[in-house]
DOGUKE-558365 format. One record per residue (C-alpha): residue in one letter; x, y, z; residue number from 1. Coordinates in pm, whole numbers. Each point is the difference from the previous one (the first is absolute). Example, Ala and Ser with C-alpha at 12.3 -4.5 7.8 and 13.67 -1.06 7.14 Angstrom:
# DOGUKE-558365
 lolo     xx     yy     zz nuvo
    A   1230   -450    780    1
    S    137    344    -66    2
END
This chain:
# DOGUKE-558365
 lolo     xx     yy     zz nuvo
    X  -2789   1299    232    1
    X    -23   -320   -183    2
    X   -125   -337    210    3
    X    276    -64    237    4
    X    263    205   -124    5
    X    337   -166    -20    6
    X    285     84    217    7
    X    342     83   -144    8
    X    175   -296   -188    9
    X    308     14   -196   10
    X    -26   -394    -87   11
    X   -179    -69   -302   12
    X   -102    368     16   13
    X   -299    -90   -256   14
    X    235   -129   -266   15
    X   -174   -214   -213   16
    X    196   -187   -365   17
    X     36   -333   -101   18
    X    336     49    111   19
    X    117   -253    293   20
    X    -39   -361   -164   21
    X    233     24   -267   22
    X    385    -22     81   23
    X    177   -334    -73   24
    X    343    -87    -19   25
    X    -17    -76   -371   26
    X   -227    267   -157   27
    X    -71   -273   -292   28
    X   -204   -198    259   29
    X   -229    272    142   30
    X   -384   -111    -88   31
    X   -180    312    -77   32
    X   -399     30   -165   33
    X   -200    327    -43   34
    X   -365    -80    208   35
    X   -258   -265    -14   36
    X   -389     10     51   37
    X     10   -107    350   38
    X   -211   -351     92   39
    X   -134      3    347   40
    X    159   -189    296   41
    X   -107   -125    333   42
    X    194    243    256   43
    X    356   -134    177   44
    X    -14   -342   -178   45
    X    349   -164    -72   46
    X    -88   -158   -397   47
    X    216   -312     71   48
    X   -272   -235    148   49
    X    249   -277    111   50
    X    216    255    231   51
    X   -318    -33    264   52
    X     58    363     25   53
    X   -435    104     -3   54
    X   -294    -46   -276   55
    X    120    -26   -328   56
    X    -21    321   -219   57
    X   -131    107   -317   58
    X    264     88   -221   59
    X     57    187   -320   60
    X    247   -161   -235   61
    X    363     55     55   62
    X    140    326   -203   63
    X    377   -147     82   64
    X     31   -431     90   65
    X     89    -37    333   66
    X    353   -128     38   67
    X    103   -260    245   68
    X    -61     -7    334   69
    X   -256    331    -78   70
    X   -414    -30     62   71
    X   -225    258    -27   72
    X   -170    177    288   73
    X   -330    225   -111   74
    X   -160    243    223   75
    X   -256    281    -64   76
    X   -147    299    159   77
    X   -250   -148    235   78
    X   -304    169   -116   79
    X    -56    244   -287   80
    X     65    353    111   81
    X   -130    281   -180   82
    X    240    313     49   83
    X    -97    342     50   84
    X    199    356     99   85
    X   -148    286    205   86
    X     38    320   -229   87
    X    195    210    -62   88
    X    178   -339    -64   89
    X    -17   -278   -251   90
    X    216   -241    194   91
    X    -75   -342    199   92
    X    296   -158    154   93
    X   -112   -342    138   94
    X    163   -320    243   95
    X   -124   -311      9   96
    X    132   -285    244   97
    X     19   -307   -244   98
    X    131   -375    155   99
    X    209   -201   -245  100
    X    -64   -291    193  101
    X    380   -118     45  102
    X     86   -336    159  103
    X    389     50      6  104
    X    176    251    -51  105
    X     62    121   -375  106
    X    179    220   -244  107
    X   -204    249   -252  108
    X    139    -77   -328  109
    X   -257    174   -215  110
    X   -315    159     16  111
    X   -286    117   -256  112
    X   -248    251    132  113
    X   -323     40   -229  114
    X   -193    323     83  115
    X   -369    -84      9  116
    X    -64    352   -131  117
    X    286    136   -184  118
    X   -269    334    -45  119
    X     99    100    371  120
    X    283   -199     57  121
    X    303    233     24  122
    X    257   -201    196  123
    X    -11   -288    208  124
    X    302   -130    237  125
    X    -13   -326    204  126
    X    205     53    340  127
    X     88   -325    246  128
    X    -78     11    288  129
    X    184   -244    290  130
    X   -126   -194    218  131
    X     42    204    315  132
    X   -164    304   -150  133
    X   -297   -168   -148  134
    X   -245    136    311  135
    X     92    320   -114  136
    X   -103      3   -371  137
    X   -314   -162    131  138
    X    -66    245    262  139
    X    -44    234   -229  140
    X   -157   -108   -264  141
    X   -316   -126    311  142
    X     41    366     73  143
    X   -224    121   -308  144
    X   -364   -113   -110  145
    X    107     20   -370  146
    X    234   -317    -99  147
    X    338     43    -26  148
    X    204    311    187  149
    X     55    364   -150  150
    X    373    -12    -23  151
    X    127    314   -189  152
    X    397    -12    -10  153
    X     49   -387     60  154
    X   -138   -261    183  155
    X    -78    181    304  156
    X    251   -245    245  157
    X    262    239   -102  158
    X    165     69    389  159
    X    164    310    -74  160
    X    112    282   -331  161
    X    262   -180   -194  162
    X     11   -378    136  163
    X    -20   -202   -275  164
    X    178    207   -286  165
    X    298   -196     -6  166
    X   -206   -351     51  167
    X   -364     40   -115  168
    X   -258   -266     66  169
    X    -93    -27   -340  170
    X    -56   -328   -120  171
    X   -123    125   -379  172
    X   -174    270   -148  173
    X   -239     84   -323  174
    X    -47    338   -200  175
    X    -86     59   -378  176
    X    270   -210   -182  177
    X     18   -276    227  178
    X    -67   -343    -19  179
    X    122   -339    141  180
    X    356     81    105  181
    X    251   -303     84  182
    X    299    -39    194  183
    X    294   -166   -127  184
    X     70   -343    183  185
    X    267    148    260  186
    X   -237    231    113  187
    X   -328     22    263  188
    X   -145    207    243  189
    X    -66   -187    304  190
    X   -343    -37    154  191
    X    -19   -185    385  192
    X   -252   -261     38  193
    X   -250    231    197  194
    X     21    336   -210  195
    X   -253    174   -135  196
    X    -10    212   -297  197
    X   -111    423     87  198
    X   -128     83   -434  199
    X    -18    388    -78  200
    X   -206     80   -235  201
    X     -1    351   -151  202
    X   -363     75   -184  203
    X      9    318   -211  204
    X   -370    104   -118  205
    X    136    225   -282  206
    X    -43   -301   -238  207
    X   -347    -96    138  208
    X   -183   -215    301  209
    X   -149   -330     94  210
    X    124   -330    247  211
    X    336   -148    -38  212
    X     98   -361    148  213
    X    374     22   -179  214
    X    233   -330     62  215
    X    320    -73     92  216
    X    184   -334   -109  217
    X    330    -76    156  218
    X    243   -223   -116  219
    X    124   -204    310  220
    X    332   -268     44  221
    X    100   -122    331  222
    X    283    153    182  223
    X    301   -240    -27  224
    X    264    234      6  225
    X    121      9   -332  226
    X   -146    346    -92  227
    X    104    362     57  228
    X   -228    223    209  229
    X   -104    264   -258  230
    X    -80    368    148  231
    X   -166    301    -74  232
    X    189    330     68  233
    X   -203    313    -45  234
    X    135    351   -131  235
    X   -246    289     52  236
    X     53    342    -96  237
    X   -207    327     65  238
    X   -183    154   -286  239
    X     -4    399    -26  240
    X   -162     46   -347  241
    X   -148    419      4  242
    X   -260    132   -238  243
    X     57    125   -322  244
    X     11    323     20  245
    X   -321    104   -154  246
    X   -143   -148    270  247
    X      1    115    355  248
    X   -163     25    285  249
    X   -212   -292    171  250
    X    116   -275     69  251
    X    326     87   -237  252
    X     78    129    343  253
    X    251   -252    159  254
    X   -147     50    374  255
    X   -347    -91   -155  256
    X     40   -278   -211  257
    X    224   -189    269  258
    X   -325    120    210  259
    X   -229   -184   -237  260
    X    207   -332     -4  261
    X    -43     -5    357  262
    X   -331     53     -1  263
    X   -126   -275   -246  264
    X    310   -258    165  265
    X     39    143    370  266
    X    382     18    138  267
    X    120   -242   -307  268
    X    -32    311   -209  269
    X    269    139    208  270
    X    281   -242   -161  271
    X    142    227   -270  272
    X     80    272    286  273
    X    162   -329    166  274
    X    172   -103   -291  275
    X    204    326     12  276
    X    188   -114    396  277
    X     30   -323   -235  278
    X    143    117   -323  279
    X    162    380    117  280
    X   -247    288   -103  281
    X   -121    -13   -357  282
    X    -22    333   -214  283
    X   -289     44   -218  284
    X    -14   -115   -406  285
    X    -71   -302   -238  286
    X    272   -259    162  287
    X     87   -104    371  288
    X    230   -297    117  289
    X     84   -153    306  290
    X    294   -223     74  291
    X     31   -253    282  292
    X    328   -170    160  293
    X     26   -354    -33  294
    X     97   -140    338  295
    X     18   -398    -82  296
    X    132   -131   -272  297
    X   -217   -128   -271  298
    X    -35   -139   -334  299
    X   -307    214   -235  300
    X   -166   -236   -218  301
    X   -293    203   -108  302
    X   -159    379     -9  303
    X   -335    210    -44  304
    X   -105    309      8  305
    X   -345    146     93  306
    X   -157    328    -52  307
    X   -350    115   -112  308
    X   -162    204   -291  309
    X    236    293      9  310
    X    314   -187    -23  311
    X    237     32   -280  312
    X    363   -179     53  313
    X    145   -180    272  314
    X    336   -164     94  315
    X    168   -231    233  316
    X    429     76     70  317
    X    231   -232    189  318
    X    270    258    143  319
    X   -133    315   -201  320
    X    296    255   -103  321
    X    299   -282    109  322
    X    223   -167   -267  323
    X   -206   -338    126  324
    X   -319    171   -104  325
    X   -262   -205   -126  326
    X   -335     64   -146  327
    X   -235   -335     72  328
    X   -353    141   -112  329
    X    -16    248   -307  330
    X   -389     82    -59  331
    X     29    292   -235  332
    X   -372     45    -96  333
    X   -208   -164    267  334
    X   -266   -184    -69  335
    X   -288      3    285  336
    X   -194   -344   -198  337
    X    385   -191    -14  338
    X    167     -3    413  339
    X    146   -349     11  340
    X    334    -33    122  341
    X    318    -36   -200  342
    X    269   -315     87  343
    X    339    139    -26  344
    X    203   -206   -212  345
    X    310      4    140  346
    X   -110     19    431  347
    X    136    301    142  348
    X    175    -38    324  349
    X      7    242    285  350
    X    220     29    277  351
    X    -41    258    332  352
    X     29    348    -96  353
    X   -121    -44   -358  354
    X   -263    220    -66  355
    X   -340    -10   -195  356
    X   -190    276   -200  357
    X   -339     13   -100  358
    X    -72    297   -212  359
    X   -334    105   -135  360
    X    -86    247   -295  361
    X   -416     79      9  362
    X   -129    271   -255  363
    X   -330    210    105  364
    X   -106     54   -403  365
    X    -97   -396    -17  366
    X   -314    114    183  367
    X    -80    150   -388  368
    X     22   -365   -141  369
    X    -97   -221    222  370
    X   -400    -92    -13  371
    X      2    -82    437  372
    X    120    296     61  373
    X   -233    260   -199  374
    X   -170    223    195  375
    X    216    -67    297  376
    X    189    377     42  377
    X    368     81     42  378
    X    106    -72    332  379
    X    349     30    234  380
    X    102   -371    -12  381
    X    104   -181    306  382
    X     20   -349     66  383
    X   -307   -145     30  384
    X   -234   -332     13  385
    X   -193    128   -274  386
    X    -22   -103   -343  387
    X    -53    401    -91  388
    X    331     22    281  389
    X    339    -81    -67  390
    X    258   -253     84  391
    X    396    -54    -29  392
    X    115   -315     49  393
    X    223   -293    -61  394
    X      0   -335     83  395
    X    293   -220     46  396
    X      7   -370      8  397
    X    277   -190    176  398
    X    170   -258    154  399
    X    236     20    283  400
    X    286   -241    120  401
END
């Protein structure tokens, strides 16, 4: 079993893309640059001096000029943490309690993560936490010698499966492709004066080893109303990907490989049996949806998608098979090194009863092409926290009256 194995959580469910930061009302104004070498700050330092808000930081130069009203606030991992993975696994998820050092409370309008070691680095999403659940992200993280908290699923303060797939706590997010991501000048994420921020890393040691001390810059405005609460809206769907049939046997046995994904993650492995009382039972082949009932109405200003190595297509559908259908995210060939999110030009609005379809296409004969994945055999593919596993998922960005 892996250091304290994760229990079950369907929010943020390992997701990992540059995907949240980048919705805006007019696509034209979204900020976007690919990753920086990251400079070194002092940890849960506010950069604007004159706000009184702690020490002063270090900080790199902008990638995007702050706007009015905007400062930046810097924070890092507190010390450098080098990852490792019991075998059979190759997989370190990682939380780490960081203070942003608030005076008032605030509204997230940006934020640039810089991995400190984009070799291990697979994902990285930065959760809020409120005020009145701070003890709790703390509590855990004193609960283990090593710094930070092993966290596989999400940030650990999950309560119960499911809360938080129609609200996530995300406040941003980082995976190959991503880079500072802005949000247009309606929009912000609120953070209380008193929050914390719970970071996930995900280290994968199929591209190599060593420390990381990755960064996370947000972009901060005080709250004066004006804005619209963006949210994050998350559409899993199970993953049933069999064998090619020259090979069988092992763990191209369903029964074992879900037995293995339990075994390196503990009961989190059990999600993609859980997805099925989510999504109605899934049959086995190439491409599995899910769709979810809207039951608030909303307006969509942006979408992602995540999956891993195996992945080959994957769409987003407003009302699938309905003369109001709409398809919002069209990834045809996905790209594993490109996951930022897409703006929607035209913002898609939902009412109660619309429905939302994620739907995921994942071919087994990329393991002959892709270099992380030689020498790893066929396997039955179930969702997993792996970078060798499988995910389905979209992500939907929103606001709401």
């Amino acid at each position: 079993m892996p250091r304290a194995a994760g229990r079950l959580r369907f929010v943020a469910l390992a997701l990992g893309a540059g995907l949240l930061l980048t919705a805006c009302a007019d696509p034209g104004a979204l900020e976007t640059s690919r990753p920086a070498s990251s400079t070194p700050v002092h940890h849960g330092a506010d950069s604007a001096a004159s706000d009184g808000e702690g020490p002063t930081a270090e900080v790199a130069p902008a990638v995007a000029p702050l706007r009015d009203g905007e400062r930046f606030v810097d924070v890092s991992l507190p010390v450098a943490y080098t990852p490792v993975a019991e075998p059979p696994g190759t997989d370190d998820y990682r939380c780490f309690v960081l203070d942003p050092g608030l005076a008032r409370d605030s509204l997230v309008s940006g934020v640039d993560i810089k991995p400190g070691n984009p070799n291990v680095v697979h994902h990285v999403i930065v959760h809020k936490v409120d005020p009145d659940r701070v003890d709790e992200a703390t509590a855990l993280e004193s609960a283990e010698p090593d710094p930070g908290y092993s966290c596989f699923g999400g940030s650990g303060l999950e309560s119960a499966p499911g809360e938080g797939l129609d609200r996530a706590t995300w406040v941003g997010a980082w995976a190959p492709g991503g880079g500072e991501r802005v949000l247009g000048e309606d929009l912000g994420i609120p953070l209380a004066h008193g929050s914390r921020l719970v970071v996930q890393m995900h280290y994968s040691l199929l591209g190599g080893g060593g420390e990381d001390r990755s960064t996370v810059r947000l972009r901060v405005a005080d709250d004066d109303g004006t804005r619209a609460e963006l949210e994050t809206m998350l559409l899993p769907a199970p993953v049933e990907l069999p064998c090619r049939e020259r090979n069988q046997g092992g763990l191209c046995v369903r029964h074992r490989a879900v037995a293995d994904v339990v075994d390196r993650f503990g009961d989190v492995g059990r999600t993609g049996d859980r997805l099925h009382f989510l999504c109605g039972k899934a049959e086995p082949g190439p491409t599995q949806s899910c769709t979810r009932e809207f039951h608030e109405p909303g307006t969509i200003r942006a979408v992602s998608g995540h999956m891993h190595l195996l992945g080959k297509s994957i769409t987003i559908d407003v009302n699938a098979g309905t003369p109001d259908e709409r398809r919002v995210l069209d990834i045809p060939v996905w790209d594993f090194d490109d996951q930022g999110a897409v703006p929607l030009d035209e913002p898609a609005l939902v009412e109660p009863g619309d429905t939302i379809t994620v739907t995921c296409t994942h071919d087994q004969g990329l393991r002959d092409l892709l270099p992380a994945l030689q020498g790893v055999p066929d396997r039955y593919v179930v969702w997993g926290e792996g970078t060798t596993d499988e995910m389905c998922l979209g992500i939907v960005l929103l606001t709401r009256p």
